[in-house]
N, C-alpha and C positions, 0 to 999 in steps of 0.2 A: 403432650404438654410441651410449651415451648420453654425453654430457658431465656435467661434474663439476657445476655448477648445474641441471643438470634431478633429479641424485640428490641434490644438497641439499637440494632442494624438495621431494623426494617425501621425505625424510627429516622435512621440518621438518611437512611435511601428518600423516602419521604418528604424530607426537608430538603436532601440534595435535586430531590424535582422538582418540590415547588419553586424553589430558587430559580432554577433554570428555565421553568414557565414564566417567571415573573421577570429575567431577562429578556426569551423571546418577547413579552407582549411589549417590554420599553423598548426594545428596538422596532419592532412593524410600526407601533403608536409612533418614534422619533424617524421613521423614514416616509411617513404619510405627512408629520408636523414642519419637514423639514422643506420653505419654498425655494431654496438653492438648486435642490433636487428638478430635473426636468421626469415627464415622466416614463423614460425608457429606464433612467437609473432607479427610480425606484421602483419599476417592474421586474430590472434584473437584479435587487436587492430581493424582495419577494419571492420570486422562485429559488433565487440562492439559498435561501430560510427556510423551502420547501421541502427541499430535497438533501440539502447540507447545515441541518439545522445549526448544531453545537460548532462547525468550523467556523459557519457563517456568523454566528453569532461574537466571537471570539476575534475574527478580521472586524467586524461592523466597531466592535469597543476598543480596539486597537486604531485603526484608521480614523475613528470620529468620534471617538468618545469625548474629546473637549468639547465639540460645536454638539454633543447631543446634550452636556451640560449646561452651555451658554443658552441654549434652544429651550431647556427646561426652566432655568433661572429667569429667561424672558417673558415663558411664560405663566410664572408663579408670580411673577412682579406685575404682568398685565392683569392677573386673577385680583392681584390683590387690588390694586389700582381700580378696579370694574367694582370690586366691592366695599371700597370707602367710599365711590361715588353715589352707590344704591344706598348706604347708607345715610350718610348724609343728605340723599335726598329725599328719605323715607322720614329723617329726622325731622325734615322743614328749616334746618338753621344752615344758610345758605352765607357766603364770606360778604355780600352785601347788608343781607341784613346782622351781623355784627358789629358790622365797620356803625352802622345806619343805631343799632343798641349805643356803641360808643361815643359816635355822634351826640346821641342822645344826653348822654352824660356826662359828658363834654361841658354840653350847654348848660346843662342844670347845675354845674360847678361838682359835681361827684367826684371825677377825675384831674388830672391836670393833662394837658397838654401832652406831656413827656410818657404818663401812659397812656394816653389817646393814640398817639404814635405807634406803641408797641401792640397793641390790642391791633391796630388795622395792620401791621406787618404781621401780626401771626394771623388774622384771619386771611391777607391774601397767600402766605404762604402755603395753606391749605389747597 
């Protein structure tokens, strides 16, 4: 029977590898994402990973851990960006036909002027 500190420990090893799995797979993902990279450098990032995983890993976050953040941020903002527009386009309400709503009521005396304005600056800031 195990005691309560021997399954802490294999608890705390446990987490200390998935950790360490889940750095290696951000770094190989951030040296494939990365087009600065020609491809001998991130061949010899690769094998470096292969066979020196934890030092390689350790120089990889030291050396380029900013641009592997800025690389990520870009491409959280592109995700996002992909996905307001699937949106939006799956909605059918497009910044013309807004602008073309407001128009609309514009004409028919609904609105004034001043927010006819504001309705077509926030549809084309969309």
């Amino acid at each position: 029977m195990t005691g309560f500190w021997d399954l802490f420990w294999w608890f705390f090893w446990v987490y200390v590898f998935v950790a360490y799995l889940m750095v290696l797979i951000s770094v190989f993902v951030d040296v494939f994402r990365d087009h600065g990279l020609n491809g001998w450098a991130k061949a010899a990032w690769v094998i470096a990973l292969v066979f020196l995983p934890f030092i390689t890993a350790i120089v990889y976050l030291i050396a380029r851990g900013r641009g592997m953040s800025e690389r990520s941020g870009r491409g959280g903002q592109e995700l996002h960006t992909a996905q307001d527009d699937y949106i939006r386009e799956v909605a059918g309400v497009s910044p013309t036909a807004e602008i073309a709503k407001a128009k609309s009521l514009l004409d028919a005396g609904t609105i004034s002027q001043g927010e006819y304005d504001l309705l077509k600056s926030k549809a084309l800031a969309r």
